[in-house]
N, C-alpha and C positions, 0 to 999 in steps of 0.2 A: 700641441698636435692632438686630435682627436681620437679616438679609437678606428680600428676597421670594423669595417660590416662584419667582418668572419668572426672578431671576435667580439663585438656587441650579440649577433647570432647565437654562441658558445654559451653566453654569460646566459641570454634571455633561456637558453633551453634549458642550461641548467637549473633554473627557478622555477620553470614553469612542469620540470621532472619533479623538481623537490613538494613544491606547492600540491603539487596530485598524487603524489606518495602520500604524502600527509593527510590529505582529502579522506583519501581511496581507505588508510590505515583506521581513521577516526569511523566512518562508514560500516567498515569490517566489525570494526575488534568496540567500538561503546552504543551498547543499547540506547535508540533511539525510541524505540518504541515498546507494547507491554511485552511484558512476557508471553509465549507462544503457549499458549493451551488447546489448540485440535493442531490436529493432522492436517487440512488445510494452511496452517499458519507459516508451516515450514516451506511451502514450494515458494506460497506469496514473497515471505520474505528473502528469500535467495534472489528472484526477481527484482526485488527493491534494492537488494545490495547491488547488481547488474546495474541499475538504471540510474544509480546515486552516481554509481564510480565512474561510468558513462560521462553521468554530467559533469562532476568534479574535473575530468581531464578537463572538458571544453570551458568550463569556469575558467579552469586558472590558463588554458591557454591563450583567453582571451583576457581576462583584467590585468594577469603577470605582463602581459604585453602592454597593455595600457599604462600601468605604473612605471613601469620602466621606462617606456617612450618620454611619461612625463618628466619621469625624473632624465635620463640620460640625453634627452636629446631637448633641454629646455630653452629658450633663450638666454645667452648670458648677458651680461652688461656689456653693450656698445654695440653689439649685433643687430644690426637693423635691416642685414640682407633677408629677402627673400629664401625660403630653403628649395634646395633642389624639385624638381618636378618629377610625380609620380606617374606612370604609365602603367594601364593594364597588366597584366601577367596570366598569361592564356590559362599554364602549366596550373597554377594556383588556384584558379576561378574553378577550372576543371576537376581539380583535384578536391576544393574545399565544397564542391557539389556533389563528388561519387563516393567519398568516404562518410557521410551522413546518410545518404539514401542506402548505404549497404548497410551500417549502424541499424536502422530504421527498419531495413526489412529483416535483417536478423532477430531483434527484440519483437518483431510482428510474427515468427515465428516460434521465439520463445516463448511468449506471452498464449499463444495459443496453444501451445504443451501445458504451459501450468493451467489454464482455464480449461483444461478436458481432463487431466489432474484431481482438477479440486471440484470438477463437476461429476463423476462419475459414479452411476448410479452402485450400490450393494446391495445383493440377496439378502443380506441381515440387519439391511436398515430400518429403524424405527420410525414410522410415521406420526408426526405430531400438528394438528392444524395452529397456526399463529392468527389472531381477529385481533387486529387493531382499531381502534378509535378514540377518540380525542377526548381523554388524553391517557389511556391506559391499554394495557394487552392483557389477551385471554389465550390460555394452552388448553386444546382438547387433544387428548389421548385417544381416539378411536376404541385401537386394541384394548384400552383398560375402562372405560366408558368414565373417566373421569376430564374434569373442565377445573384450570388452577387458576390464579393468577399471579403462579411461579412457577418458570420453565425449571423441570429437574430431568437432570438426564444423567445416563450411567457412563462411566467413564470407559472410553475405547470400543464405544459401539455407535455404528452409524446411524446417523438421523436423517429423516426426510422432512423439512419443514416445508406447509403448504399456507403460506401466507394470505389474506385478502384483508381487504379494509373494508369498513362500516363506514367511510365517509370522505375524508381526502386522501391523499398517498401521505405514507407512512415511509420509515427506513429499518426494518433491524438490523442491527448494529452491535456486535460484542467486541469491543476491539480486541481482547487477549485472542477472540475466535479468526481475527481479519476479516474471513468474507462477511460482505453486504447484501442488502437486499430491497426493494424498494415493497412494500404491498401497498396495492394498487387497486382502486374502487372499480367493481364488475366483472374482475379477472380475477384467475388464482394465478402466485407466482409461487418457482418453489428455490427452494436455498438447501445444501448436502453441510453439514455439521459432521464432523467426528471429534468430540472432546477427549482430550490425551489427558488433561491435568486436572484432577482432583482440587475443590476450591470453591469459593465463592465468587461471583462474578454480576457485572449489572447489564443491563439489557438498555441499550439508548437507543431514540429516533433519529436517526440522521439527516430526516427531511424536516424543513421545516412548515407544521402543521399546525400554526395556530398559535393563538396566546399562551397556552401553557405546555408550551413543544420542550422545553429544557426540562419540564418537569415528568415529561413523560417518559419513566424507567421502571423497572420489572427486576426482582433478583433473580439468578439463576446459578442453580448450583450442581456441580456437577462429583456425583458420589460413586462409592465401588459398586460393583452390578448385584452383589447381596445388600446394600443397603438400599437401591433404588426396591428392587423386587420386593423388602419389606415395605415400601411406602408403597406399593403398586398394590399388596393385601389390603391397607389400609384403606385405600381409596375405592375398594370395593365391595367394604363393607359400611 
């Protein structure tokens, strides 16, 4: 004799709790990604831990259901009937419809707290121009009348980078930093940095521009505010 529905239900819930505890845990607690070096890196990834464990539930509420159906309710030898007929379920359709679009509009509302977050301009931010072209980057300093072609910036003070490109679109990219940026031929775009962590770091294009698009990176390092200010003398003498 078979199981019941109640308790085939019991078994599949309990796997598909266990399956997204596990998910949700791995998510949480093992670095997926670099190490966090600005202040924007922290909102990003709280957001990312939201949107992982989000999916992990619907992951495994959907494949834990799938393995199980396959295993638990398989054909066995000599069974050649037909199985029962499924019908509709109002309650269900309705339900696996308003519980995603409220998911959806919630994260559309989160998403927009971190993106006013991590866009917000400071009185004490540093302007730096970013010129990209194929296949290298150039940093001008306005305030310091210097042009590098190594981004240095001081650590825990804000930056305003004003990007343009010399020829296709460009991305800057620091992943330890998260945010992105596309610079874009004929426009300026701008990107808000704050680097929190002392370090060496590279600078990648995220778009792809070209034959030697993988080759085009930049170091960038980010120092205490008395060792930038001594390269800031240096550079204007």
């Amino acid at each position: 004799m078979g199981m019941s529905a109640a308790r085939h239900a019991l078994i599949l819930t309990l796997l598909t709790v266990v399956v997204s505890a596990a998910l949700v845990y791995f998510f949480i607690n093992v670095p997926v990604v670099p190490a966090q070096a600005s202040s924007q890196a922290v909102p990003i990834d709280g957001l990312f831990v939201v949107l992982f464990s989000i999916a992990s539930v619907f992951f495994a509420l959907c494949v834990v259901a799938l393995v199980y159906s396959v295993v638990a309710f398989r054909s066995r030898p000599g069974d050649n009937e037909d199985g029962p007929g499924i019908q509709g379920h109002n309650w269900l359709e309705f339900t696996w419809t308003l519980v995603p679009f409220i998911i959806v509009m919630v994260l559309a509302v989160y998403g927009a707290i971190v993106l006013g977050d991590i866009t917000r301009a400071s009185p004490q931010e540093m302007e730096i121009k970013v010129v990209a072209a194929q296949w290298s980057w150039q940093f001008e300093y306005p305030q310091i009348g210097a042009s590098t072609a190594e981004l240095r910036l001081p650590v825990n003070r804000p930056v305003l980078l004003k990007l343009n490109s010399l020829d296709v679109v460009h991305s800057f990219w620091v992943p330890e930093f998260r945010v992105k940026q596309d610079a874009v031929p004929g426009m300026e775009t701008v990107l808000r940095i704050t680097p929190t962590k002392i370090g060496d770091y590279s600078l990648e294009c995220a778009e792809l521009c070209g034959l030697l698009h993988a080759y085009m990176t930049a170091p960038v390092k980010v120092v205490e505010e008395e060792d930038f200010q001594g390269w800031v003398r240096e550079q204007k003498h």
